[in-house]
C-alpha positions as CSV (number, residue, x, y, z in Angstrom):
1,X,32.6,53.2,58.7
2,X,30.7,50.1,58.7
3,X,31.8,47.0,56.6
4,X,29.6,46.3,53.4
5,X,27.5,43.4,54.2
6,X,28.0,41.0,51.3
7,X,24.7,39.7,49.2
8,X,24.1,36.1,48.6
9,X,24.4,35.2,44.9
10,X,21.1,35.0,43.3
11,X,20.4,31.5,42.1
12,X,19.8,31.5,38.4
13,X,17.1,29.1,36.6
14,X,19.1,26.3,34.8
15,X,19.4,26.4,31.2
16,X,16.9,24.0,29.4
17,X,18.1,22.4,26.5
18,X,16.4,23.4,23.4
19,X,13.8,21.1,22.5
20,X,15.0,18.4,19.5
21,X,13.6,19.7,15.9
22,X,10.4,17.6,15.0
23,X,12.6,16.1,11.9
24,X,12.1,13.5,9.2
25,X,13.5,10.6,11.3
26,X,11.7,11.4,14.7
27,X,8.3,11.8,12.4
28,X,9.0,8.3,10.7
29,X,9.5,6.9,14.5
30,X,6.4,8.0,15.5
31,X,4.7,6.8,12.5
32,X,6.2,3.6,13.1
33,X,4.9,3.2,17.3
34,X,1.4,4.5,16.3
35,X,1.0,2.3,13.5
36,X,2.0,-1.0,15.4
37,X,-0.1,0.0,18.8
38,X,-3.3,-0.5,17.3
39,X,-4.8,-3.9,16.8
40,X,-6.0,-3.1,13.4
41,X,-2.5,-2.9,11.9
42,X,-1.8,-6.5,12.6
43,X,-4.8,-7.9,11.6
44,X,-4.6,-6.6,8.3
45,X,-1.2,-8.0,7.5
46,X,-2.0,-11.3,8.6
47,X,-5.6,-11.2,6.8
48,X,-3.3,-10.4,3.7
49,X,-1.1,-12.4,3.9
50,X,-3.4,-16.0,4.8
51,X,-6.1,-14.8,2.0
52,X,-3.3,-14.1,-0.8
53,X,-1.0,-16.7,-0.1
54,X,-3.9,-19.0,0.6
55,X,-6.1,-18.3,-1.9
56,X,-3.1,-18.7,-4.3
57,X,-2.1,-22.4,-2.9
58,X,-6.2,-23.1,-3.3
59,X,-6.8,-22.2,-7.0
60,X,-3.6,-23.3,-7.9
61,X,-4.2,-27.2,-6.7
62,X,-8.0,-26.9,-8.1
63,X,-6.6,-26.2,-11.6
64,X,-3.2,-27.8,-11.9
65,X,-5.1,-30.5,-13.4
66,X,-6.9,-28.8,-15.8
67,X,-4.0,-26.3,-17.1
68,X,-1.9,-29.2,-18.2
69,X,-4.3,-30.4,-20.3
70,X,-4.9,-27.2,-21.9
71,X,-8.5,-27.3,-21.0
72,X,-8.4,-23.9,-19.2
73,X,-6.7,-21.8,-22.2
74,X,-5.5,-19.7,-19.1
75,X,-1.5,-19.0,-18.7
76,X,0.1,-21.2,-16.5
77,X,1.5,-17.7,-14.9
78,X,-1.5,-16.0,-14.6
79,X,-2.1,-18.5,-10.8
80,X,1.1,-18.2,-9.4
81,X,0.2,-14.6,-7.7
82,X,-3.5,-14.8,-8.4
83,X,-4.5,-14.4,-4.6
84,X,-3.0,-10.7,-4.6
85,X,-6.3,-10.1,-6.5
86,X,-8.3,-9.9,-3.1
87,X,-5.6,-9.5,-0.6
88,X,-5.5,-6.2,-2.0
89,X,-8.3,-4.9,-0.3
90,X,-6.8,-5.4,2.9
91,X,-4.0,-2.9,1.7
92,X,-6.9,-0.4,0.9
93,X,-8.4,-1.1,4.1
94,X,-4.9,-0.5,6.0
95,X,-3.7,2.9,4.1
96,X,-6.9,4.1,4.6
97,X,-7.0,3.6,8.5
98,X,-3.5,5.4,8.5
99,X,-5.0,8.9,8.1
100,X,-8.7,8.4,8.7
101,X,-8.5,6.9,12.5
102,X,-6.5,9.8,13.5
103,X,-8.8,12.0,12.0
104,X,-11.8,9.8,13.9
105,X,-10.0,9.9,17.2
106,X,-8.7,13.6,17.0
107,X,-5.4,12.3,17.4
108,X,-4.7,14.5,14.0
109,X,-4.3,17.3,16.7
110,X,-1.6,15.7,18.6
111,X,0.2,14.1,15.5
112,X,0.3,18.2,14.1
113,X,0.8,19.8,17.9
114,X,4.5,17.2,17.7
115,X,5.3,18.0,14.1
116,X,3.8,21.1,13.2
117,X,5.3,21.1,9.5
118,X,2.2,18.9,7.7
119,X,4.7,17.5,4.6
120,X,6.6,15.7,7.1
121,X,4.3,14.1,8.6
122,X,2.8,13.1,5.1
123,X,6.1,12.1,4.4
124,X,6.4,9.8,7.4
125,X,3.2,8.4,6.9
126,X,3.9,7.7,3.5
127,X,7.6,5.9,4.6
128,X,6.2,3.5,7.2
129,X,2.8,2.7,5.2
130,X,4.8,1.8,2.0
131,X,7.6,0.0,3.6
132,X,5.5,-2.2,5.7
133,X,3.0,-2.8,2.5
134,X,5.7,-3.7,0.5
135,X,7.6,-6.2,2.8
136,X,4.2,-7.7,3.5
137,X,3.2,-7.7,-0.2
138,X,6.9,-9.9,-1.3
139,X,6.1,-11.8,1.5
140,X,2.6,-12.6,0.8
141,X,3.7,-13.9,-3.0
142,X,6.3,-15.9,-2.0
143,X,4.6,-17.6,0.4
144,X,1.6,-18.0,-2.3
145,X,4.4,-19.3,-5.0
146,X,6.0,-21.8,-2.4
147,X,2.7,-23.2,-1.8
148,X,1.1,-23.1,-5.1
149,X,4.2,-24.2,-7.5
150,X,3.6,-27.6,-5.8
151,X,0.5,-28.7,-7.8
152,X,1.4,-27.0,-10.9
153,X,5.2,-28.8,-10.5
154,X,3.5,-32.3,-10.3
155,X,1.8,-31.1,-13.9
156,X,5.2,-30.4,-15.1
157,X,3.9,-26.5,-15.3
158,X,6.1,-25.6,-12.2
159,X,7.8,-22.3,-12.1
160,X,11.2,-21.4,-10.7
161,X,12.6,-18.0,-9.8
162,X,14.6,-17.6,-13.4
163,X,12.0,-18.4,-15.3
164,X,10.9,-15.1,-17.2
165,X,9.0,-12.5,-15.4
166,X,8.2,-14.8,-11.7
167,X,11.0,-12.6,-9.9
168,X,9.4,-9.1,-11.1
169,X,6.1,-10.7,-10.2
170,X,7.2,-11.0,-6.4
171,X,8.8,-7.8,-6.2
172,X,6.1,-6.3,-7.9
173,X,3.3,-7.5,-5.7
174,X,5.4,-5.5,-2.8
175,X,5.7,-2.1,-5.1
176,X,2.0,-2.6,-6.0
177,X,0.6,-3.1,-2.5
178,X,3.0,-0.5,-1.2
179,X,1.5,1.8,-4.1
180,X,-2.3,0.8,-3.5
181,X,-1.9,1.9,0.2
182,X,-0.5,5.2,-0.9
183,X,-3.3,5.3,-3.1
184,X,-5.8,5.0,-0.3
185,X,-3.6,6.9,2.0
186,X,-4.5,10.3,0.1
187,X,-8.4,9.3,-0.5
188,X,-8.2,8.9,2.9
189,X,-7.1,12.5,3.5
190,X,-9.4,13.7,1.1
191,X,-12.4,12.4,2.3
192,X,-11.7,12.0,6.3
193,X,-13.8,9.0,6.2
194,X,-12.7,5.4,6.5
195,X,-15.7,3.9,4.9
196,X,-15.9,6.9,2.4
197,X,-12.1,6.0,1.6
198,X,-12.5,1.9,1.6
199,X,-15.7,2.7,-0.6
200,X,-14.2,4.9,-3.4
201,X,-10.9,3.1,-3.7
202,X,-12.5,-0.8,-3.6
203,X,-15.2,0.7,-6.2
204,X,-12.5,2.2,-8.6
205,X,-10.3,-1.0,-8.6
206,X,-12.8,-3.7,-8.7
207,X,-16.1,-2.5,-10.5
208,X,-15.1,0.8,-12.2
209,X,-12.1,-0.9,-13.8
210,X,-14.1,-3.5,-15.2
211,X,-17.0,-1.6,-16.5
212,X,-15.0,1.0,-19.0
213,X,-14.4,-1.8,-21.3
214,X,-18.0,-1.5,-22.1
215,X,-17.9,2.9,-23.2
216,X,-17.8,2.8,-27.2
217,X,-14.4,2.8,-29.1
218,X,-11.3,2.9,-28.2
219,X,-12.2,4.9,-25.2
220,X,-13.1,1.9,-23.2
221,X,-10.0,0.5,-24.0
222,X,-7.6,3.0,-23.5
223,X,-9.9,3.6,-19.5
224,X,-9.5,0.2,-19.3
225,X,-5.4,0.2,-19.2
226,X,-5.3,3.6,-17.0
227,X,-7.4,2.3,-14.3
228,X,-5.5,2.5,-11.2
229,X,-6.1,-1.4,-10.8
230,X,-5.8,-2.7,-14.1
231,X,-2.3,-0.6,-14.6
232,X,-0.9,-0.9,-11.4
233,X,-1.8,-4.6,-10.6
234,X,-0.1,-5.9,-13.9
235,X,3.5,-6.2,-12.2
236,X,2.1,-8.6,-9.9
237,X,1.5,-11.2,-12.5
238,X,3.6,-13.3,-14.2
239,X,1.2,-13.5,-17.2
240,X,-2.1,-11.5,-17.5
241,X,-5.2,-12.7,-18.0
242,X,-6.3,-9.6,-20.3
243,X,-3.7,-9.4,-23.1
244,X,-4.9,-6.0,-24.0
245,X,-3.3,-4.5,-20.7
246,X,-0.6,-2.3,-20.5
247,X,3.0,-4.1,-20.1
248,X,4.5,-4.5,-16.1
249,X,6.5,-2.0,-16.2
250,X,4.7,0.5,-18.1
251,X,1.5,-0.1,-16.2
252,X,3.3,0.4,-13.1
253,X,4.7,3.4,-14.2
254,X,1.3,4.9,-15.3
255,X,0.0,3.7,-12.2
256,X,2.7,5.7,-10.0
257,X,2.1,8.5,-11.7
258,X,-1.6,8.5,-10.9
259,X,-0.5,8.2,-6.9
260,X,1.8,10.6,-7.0
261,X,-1.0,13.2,-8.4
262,X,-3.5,12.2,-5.8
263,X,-0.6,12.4,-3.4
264,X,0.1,16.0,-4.3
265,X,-3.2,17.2,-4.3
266,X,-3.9,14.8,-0.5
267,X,-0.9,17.1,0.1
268,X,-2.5,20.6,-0.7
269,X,-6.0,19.4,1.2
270,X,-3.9,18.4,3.9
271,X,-1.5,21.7,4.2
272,X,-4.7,24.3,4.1
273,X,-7.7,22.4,6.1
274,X,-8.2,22.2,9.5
275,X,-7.0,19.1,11.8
């Protein structure tokens, strides 16, 4: 009899580890590196915050004068954010760019190939757009209110933070810029078009909200308070120009609302079309 002749063990492939779920928190990460690699991200912030603090410094030293004689009429208030009015645009111009470049690049196929599940990479879109709008936004109005209350202090028309309605005014310039890009955000996946996007949103805040004063009645009134602009952008004044306007916090609730429909149906587009 002859010995068995013993077999060498057959080396096995080592076990991968399964690959990490594509989660909420590694979605918002990504967000957050894509977001800060391009040029256009930073540029935008500064351009919003040197035109809306500066413009708000500038009008407020070319009218001090004036508002303490009461030559104006205006509300002292009304100055103290007024440069949010056009540094808005570049929050349009920034939430647009968040879906629309992808979709321009074809990087919408890689962003879905990583996270396959499409509401959480809306969801981690909309967390890293907001947050960054919003921190910008406070920023932006104190920086305008430090360099503005100045002029209108040497008047005797300065404002400090507990006077009525200054602090919601600075928070509310961060919820409203935060909400604006949001706004534009879901345009933006509507229409898969940046200057489609900028277009609609810029012509619905600035000409379309000013124009539905003039249908008959009180339907041009009523337009007038629900336009996205006109309801949303009244938390980011201390005092309004147009007394007719809905109140801060009910305009900003209205205005919310409105996002969060477009949001939902950006959401459906988003879910059913092709990358």
């Amino acid at each position: 009899m002859t010995a068995p002749t013993p077999t060498a063990p057959v080396p096995t492939a080592p076990r991968t580890a399964a690959a990490p779920r594509a989660g909420l928190g590694r979605a918002v990460h990504a967000e957050w590196l894509k977001l800060w690699s391009v040029r256009s991200t930073g540029w935008s912030l500064a351009a919003m915050v040197v035109v809306g603090a500066g413009l708000t410094t500038l009008i407020c030293a070319l009218v001090a004068d004036e508002l303490s004689t009461g030559e104006t009429g205006e509300p002292v208030g009304a100055f103290v954010t007024w440069g949010l009015l056009f540094a808005q645009v570049t929050a349009v111009v920034l939430g647009a760019l968040t879906v629309t470049s992808e979709y321009g690049t074809g990087m919408i196929r890689a962003t879905l190939s990583a996270t396959p599940r499409r509401g959480t990479v809306l969801a981690a879109k909309s967390v890293v757009l907001a947050g960054t709008l919003f921190v910008t936004g406070v920023v932006t109005a104190v920086l305008g209110w430090l360099g503005g209350n100045p002029f209108l202090d040497a008047e005797g028309l300065g404002l400090s933070l507990g006077d009525d309605g200054l602090l919601r005014a600075l928070v509310g310039s961060g919820l409203y810029m935060a909400g604006l890009g949001l706004f534009a955000m879901a345009v933006g996946l509507l229409l898969r078009s940046t200057a489609a996007t900028v277009s609609v949103v810029l012509a619905l805040v600035f000409v379309v909200g000013n124009l539905v004063v003039l249908l008959p009645g009180a339907w041009g009134e009523w337009l007038t308070k629900l336009m996205p602009g006109n309801a949303g952008g009244r938390i980011t004044a201390v005092e309004s120009f147009n007394p007719l306007l809905l109140g801060p916090w009910t305009g900003f609730a209205v205005f919310a609302a409105e996002v969060a429909v477009l949001l939902g149906l950006a959401a459906v587009a988003f879910a059913r079309r092709d990358a």
